[in-house]
N, C-alpha and C positions, 0 to 999 in steps of 0.2 A: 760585582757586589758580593761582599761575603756574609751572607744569608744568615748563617749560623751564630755568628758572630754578633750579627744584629737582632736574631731572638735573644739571645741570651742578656744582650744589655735590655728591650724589653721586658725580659721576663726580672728581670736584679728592679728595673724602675716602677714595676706593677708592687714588686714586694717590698719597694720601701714607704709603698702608702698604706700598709696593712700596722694597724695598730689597734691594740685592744689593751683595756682596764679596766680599774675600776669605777663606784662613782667619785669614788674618793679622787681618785688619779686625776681625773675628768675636770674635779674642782681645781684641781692645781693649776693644771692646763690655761683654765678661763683664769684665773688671779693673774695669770701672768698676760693674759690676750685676752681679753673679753670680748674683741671681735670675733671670737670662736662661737659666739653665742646669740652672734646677732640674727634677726628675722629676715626674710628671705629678701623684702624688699631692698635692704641695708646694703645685704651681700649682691646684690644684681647692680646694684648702684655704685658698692666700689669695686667689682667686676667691670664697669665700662670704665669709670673712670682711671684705675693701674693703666688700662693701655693706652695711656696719654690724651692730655686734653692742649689742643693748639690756640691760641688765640687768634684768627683771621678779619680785619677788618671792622671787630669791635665783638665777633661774634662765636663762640666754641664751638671747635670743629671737634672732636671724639675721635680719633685713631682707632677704637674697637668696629667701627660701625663704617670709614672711611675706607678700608680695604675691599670693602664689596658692594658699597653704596654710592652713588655720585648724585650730586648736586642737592642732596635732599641735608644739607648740612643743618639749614632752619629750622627744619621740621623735624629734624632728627635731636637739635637743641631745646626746643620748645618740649620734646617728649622728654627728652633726663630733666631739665630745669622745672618743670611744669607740673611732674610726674612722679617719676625716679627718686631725685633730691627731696621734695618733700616726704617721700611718702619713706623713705632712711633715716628722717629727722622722725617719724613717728607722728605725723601730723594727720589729719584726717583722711589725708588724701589717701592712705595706704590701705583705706576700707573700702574701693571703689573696685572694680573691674574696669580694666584698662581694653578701650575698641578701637580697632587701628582704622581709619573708614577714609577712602579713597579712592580715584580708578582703577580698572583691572589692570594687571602688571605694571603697577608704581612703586611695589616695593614693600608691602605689607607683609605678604609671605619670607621673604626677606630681611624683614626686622625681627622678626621671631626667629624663624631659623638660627640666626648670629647668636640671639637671648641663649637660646638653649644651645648649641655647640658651644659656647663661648661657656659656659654653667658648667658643663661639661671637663673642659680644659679647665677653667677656675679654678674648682673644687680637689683638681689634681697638685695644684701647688700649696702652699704653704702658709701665703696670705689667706688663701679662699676656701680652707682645710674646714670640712663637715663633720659632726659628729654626732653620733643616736646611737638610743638605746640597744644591746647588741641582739638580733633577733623580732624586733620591731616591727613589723608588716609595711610601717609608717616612718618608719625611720627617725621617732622620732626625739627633739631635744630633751636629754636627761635631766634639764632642770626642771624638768613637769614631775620629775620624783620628788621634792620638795615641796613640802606639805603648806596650806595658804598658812596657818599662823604663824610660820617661820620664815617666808618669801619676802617681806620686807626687809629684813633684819639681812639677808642676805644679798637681796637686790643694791644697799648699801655700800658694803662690803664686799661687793664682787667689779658693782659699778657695770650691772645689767639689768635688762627687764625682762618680767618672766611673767610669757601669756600662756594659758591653756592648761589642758587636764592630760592625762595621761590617758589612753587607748583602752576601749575596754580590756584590750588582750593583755595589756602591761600590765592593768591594774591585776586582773586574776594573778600573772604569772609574780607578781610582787610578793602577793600573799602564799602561792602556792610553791613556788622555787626558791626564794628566797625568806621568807617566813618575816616578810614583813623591814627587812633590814636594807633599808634604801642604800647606805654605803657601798653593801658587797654586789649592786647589781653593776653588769658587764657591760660596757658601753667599748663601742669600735667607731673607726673612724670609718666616713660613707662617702664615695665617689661618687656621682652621678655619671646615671648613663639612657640615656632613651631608649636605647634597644632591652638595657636590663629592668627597664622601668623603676629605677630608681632616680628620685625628685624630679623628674620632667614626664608630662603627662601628656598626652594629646587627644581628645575626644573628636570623632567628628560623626555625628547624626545621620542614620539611616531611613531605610523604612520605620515609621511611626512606629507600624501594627508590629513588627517582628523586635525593633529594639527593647533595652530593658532596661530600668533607672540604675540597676546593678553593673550596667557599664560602668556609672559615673561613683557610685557607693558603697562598691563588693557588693555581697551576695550569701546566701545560708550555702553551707556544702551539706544537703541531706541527708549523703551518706554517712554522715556521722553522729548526726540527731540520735540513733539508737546507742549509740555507744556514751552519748553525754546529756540524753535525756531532755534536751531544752533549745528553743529557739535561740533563747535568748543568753546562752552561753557562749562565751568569747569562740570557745576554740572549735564550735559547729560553722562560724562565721571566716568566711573568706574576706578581708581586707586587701580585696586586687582592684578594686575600684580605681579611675582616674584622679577623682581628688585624693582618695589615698595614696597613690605612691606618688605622686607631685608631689608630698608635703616635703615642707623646707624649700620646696624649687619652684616649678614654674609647671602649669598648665595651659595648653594652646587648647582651646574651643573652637573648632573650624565650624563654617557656617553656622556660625549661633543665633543669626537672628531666624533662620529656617529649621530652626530645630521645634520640635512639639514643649507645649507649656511646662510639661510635668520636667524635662527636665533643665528648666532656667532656675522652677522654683528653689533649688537646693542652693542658688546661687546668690539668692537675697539675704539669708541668715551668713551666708559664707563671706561673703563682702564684706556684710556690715558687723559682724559677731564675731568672724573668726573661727565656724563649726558648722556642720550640716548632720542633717538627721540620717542616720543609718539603721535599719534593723533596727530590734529589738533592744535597742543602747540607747543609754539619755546621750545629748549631742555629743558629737566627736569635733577635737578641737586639730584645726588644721592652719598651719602656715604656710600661703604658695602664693604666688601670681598667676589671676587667671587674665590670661590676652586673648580676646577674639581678632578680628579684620573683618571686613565686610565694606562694599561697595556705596555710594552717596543712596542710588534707586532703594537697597534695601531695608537702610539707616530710615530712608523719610517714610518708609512703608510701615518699619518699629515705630519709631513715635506717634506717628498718627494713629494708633489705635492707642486708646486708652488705659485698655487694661494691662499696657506694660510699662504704666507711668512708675510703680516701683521699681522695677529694675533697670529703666533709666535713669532715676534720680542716686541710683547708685556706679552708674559710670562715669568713667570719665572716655572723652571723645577727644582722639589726635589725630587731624588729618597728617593724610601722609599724601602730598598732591606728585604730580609728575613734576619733573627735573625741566628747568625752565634754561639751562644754562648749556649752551651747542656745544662749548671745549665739553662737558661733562656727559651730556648726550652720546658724542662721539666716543668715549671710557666706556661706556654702559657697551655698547659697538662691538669695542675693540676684547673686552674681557670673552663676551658672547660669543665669538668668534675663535677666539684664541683657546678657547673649549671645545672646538670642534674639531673634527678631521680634516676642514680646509682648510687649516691655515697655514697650510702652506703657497694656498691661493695668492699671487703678488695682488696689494689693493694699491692704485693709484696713489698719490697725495690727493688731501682732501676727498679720496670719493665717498669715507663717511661721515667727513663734516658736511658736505650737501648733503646727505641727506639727514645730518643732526639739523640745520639749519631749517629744512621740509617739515620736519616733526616738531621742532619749538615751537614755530610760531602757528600751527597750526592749534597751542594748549594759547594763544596768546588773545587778548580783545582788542580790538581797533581802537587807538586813545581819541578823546575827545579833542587832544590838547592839538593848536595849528603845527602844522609841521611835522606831526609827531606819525611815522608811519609803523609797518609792523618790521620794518627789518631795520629800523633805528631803536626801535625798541628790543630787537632782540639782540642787537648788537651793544646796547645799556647793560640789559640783566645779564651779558657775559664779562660785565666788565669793562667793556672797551671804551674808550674817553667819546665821544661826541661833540663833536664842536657848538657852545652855546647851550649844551646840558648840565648842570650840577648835582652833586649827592641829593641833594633834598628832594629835588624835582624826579630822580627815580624812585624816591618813598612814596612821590606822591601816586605817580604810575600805578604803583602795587597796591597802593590805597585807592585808586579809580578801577581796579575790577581786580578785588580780591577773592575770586573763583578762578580766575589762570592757575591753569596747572591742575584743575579737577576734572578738564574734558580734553578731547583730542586724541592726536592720533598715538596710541601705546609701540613702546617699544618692541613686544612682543610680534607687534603688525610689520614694523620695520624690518626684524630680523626674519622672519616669512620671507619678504621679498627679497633679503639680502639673499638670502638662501637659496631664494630659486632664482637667483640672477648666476649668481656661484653656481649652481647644478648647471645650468643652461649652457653655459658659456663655456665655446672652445676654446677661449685663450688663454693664455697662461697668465692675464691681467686681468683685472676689475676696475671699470673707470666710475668716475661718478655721472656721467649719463647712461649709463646701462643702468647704475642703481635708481634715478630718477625715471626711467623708462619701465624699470619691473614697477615701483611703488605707484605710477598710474596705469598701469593694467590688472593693477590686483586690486582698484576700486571695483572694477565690473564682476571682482567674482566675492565683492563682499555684501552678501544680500541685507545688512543693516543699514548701509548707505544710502540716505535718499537723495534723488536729485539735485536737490538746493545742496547735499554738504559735499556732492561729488565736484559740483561743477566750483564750490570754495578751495575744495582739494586740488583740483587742476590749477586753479589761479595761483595757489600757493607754491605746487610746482613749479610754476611758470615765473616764480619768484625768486626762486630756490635758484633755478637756471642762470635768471639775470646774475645772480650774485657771484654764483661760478662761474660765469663769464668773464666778468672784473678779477676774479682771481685765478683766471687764467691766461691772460693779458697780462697780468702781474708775474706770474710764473714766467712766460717767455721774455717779458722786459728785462726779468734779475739777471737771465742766464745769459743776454745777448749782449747787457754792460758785464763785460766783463767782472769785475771788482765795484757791485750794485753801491756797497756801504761807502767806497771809497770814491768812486761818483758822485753820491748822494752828499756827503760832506764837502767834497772840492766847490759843489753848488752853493751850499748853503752856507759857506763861510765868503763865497763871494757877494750871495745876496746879503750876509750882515752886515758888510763891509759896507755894501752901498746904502744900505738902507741906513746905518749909521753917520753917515756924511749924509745922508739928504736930510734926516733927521734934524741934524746939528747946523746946519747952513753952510756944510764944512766943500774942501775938495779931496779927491782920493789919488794917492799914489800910486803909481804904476810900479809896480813889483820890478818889471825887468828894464824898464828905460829910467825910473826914480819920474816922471813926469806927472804933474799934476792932473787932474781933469774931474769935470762935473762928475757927481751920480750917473750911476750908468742904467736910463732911467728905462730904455730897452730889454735889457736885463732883467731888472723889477718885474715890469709888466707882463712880459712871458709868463714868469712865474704866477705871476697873479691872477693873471686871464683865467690860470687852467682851473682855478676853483670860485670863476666868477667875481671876483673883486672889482668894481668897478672903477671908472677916473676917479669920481667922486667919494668915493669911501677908501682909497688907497691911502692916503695920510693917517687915517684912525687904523687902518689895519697895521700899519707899518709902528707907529707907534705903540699899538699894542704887542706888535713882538718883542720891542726893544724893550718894556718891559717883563714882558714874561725875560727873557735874557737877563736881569739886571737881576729878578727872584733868584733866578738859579746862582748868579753867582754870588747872590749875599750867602745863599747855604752852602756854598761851597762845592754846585752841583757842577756839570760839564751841559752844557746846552748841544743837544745835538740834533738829527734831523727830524727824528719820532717826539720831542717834546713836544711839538706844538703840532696839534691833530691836524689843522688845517693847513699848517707849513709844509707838514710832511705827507699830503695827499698832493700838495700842490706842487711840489717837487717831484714826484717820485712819476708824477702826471708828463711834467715837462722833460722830463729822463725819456719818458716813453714815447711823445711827440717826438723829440729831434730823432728817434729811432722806429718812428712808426714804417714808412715808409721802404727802409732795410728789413724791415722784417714782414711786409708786406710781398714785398719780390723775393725775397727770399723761401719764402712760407708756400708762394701760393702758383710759382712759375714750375709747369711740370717736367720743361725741361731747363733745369737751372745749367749756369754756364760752371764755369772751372771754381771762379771766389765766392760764390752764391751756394756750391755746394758744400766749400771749407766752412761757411760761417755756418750752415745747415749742420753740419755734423759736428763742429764745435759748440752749437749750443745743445746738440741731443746729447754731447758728451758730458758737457758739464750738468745737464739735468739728469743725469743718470749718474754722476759720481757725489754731488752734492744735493740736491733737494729730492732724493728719494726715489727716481724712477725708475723704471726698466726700460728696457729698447723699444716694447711694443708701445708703452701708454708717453713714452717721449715723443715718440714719432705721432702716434693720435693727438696728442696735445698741442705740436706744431703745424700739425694739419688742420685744426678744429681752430688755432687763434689766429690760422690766415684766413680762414673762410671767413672768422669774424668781421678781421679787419678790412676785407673785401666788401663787405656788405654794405 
């Protein structure tokens, strides 16, 4: 890498954000982009939304929030729609303080974080280009140099709106460096940055007794009082405060519901006014977003006291619950992971979908509905079709216990034990029963578990496993059919075949002799048995695929083994019956013969060249689905 090279074009891209003029210049600027002048709400709003909005299933996914976020797509829509958008239209909502309140490690730290990095890069382009007075403590918008009898007339004719007063300090330096002549004063363009403490703030609450409201407000610098005589003089006054240098940007408040009174109070005129009291100055006018996070325990412990029925009536409350969806579980996994030093660790297939699959349903409630268990449901909110389930009926799910996703086991607990499974382990592999096996030994060393939710967590374990079982079974069936797909079609185009002539009252042709003959009703039934169909319901089931078939090809679809949920377990079943028994002897005889051992290392070959294995976790995989199917 040529080092040099690459300061240099850093140092050319720092200095083509440096700009500086006058007001005059400044006006010019906004006539021609009066986005340059919007409030911070605005700007945070079309910050998320420049880096692309998706439409998914009816619902906006956000590309800004989507890179480092998984499955919280809802809840992360319901915060810009709900929120964000309103609050850029200039609607009431933009007076509120925004609290992220949800489990620990779901992602609240996380949605701030992006806010502010993302504020950050924004402010650097051209769209999202920031401007304040030059010299400002507060950074803040030149059009508070414009005096109120003239603000209309220019709000007009700019085609902006212009909140708040100018800074104590600005107001003096108006009069005393400029002599009163709002044109000639210097305005530069302002980058955000957190470390420089400019527009992003971050407060978070100490010792009561030792903190001081001038964290959140500035402060007098005494040592100057003698020299300018007065408390109550701009330039004795330090403006280092957090609401001051957030302005225009964003302020995160950590633990704000455990913070002491005296410092929320500044927060009720600043929501709702747009100023907080400082020093010896009439209010100071500030534009920022303040976002706290906090947990459900310490939210209901706020409201329940009375005396903070003010500063509740000025937030607004967005959960941000856990990720209810195992493909996206297992993302959260993989990012986790792939940030650490081990990953160069080989992980199995599927060993952190077991244990996404342990963690979902563990945030999930037992449905009332017949039928309805937790691993049909968690296999619903991923998506997956269910035979005899509809859209509606999963709205209603999430309408029958709309607190899924507020409790449960966090990610944070999972990557613990992933971690210490990876530290532990001499192998150069990670299966998913070593990860199921760390995740129930690390109940005994978590002292918050009680009995009742240990002994839930085991069962859920115990769930986890069955389901990895079946897709593990799955796994050695695909690799022992040779060519799974082309299997699974040769079946299924002879089951249509027959089931269309029985349908129809028809006879069917023999391909290789031209010879007529009945349905080949042998055939069916195999198929059928393996997902319980009975004598009795075979006519309505049969019938019902020949229509789903006739949908697909009025759209002009291809009907193949996976359209129809039921056809294609029921297949894929009977693939694996006529082959159970080869892969029983094969799997589980420990001294195989000469063609026992060909088929053995032809399917460890092909599970190591196409479905992702290594040597160690192909050969445990074949040993573990013979023992199965021994049982």
């Amino acid at each position: 890498m040529d080092l040099r090279s690459k300061l240099d074009a850093y140092r050319r891209r720092e200095e083509s954000l440096a700009w500086e003029g006058t007001f005059l210049d400044y006006l010019d600027l906004v006539r021609k982009n009066p986005r340059i002048a919007q409030p911070a709400h605005a700007r945070i709003y079309e910050m998320i939304v420049s880096a692309g909005v998706e439409i998914v299933d009816g619902h906006k996914r956000y590309a800004f929030f989507s890179r480092e976020l998984f499955g919280l797509d809802e809840a992360l829509e319901r915060l810009v729609e709900e929120y964000f958008h309103p609050a850029a239209k200039r609607l009431d909502v933009r007076k509120r303080l925004l609290l992220l309140m949800g489990p620990v490690s779901g992602g609240k730290s996380t949605v701030v974080a992006l806010l502010k990095r993302g504020l950050e890069e924004y402010t650097r382009t051209d769209e999202g280009a920031v401007y304040g007075i030059a010299g400002c403590p507060m950074h803040e918008e030149p059009l508070h140099l414009i005096p109120g009898p003239l603000r209309r007339e220019v709000e007009e004719e700019l085609g902006v709106f212009i909140e708040g007063d100018l800074c104590p300090q600005c107001q003096l330096r108006l009069e005393s460096e400029y002599g009163g002549r709002i044109e000639d004063v210097r305005v530069e363009r302002v980058v955000f940055s957190e470390n420089r403490r400019v527009g992003i703030g971050t407060f978070s609450p100490s010792d009561p007794k030792s903190q001081d409201i001038a964290d959140l407000t500035g402060s007098i610098d005494f040592s100057t009082i003698a020299e300018y005589g007065s408390e109550s003089d701009p330039r004795a006054y330090r403006f280092d405060g957090e609401l001051n240098k957030a302005n225009r940007g964003i302020m995160e408040f950590q633990e704000m519901l455990k913070s002491d009174e005296k410092f929320l109070w500044n927060l009720l005129s600043l929501t709702q006014e747009g100023n907080f009291k400082a020093g010896r100055f009439a209010l100071i006018s500030a534009d920022e977003l303040i976002v706290a996070h906090t947990n459900e325990t310490e939210y209901r412990a706020f409201i329940s006291n009375k005396k903070n029925e003010a500063l509740h009536s000025r937030m607004i409350v967005m959960p941000i619950p856990y990720n209810l969806k195992v493909s996206e579980e297992e993302k959260i996994y993989q990012k986790l992971i792939g940030q650490s030093e081990l990953r160069h660790i080989h992980l199995a297939p599927y060993a952190l979908r077991t244990a996404a699959m342990f963690t979902v349903m563990t945030r999930l409630r037992e449905s009332k509905r017949a039928g309805m268990d937790l691993v049909k449901k968690m296999r619903l909110y991923d998506g997956e079709a269910v035979e005899g389930v509809q859209d509606k009926d999963v709205a209603e799910l999430r309408a029958e216990a709309p607190d899924e996703g507020m409790f449960g086991v966090d990610p944070r607990y999972v990557m613990n034990r992933i971690s210490s499974a990876l530290i532990r382990s001499d192998a150069p592999c990670l299966g998913p029963l070593d990860i199921l096996k760390s995740l129930k030994e690390g109940f005994d060393q978590h002292p918050s578990i009680t009995p009742e939710e240990r002994e839930r967590l085991t069962n859920l374990i115990a769930l986890a496993r069955r389901e990895y079982d079946e897709i593990a079974k799955r796994e050695v069936q695909r690799a022992f059919v040779y060519s799974f797909e082309e299997s699974a079609r040769t079946l299924l185009e002879n089951y249509l075949d027959n089931v269309e002539a029985y349908c129809s009252w028809q006879k069917i042709r023999d391909p290789i002799t031209g010879e007529e003959m009945d349905p080949d009703e042998k055939l069916m039934r195999s198929i059928e048995e393996q997902i319980g169909v009975t004598e009795n319901a075979k006519k309505s089931f049969r019938e019902e695929i020949l229509i789903r078939l006739s949908m697909f090809a009025r759209k002009g679809k291809r009907f193949e083994y996976t359209s129809h949920p039921a056809l294609k377990e029921a297949i894929e079943k009977k693939l694996f019956a006529d082959l159970k028994d080869v892969i029983k002897i094969t799997t589980s005889t420990k001294t195989p013969d000469e063609e026992q051992l060909k088929r053995i290392n032809d399917v460890g070959r092909r599970l190591i060249e196409h479905h992702g294995y290594c040597s160690v976790c192909a050969n445990e995989l074949l040993q573990y689905t013979g023992s199965l199917l021994n049982r």
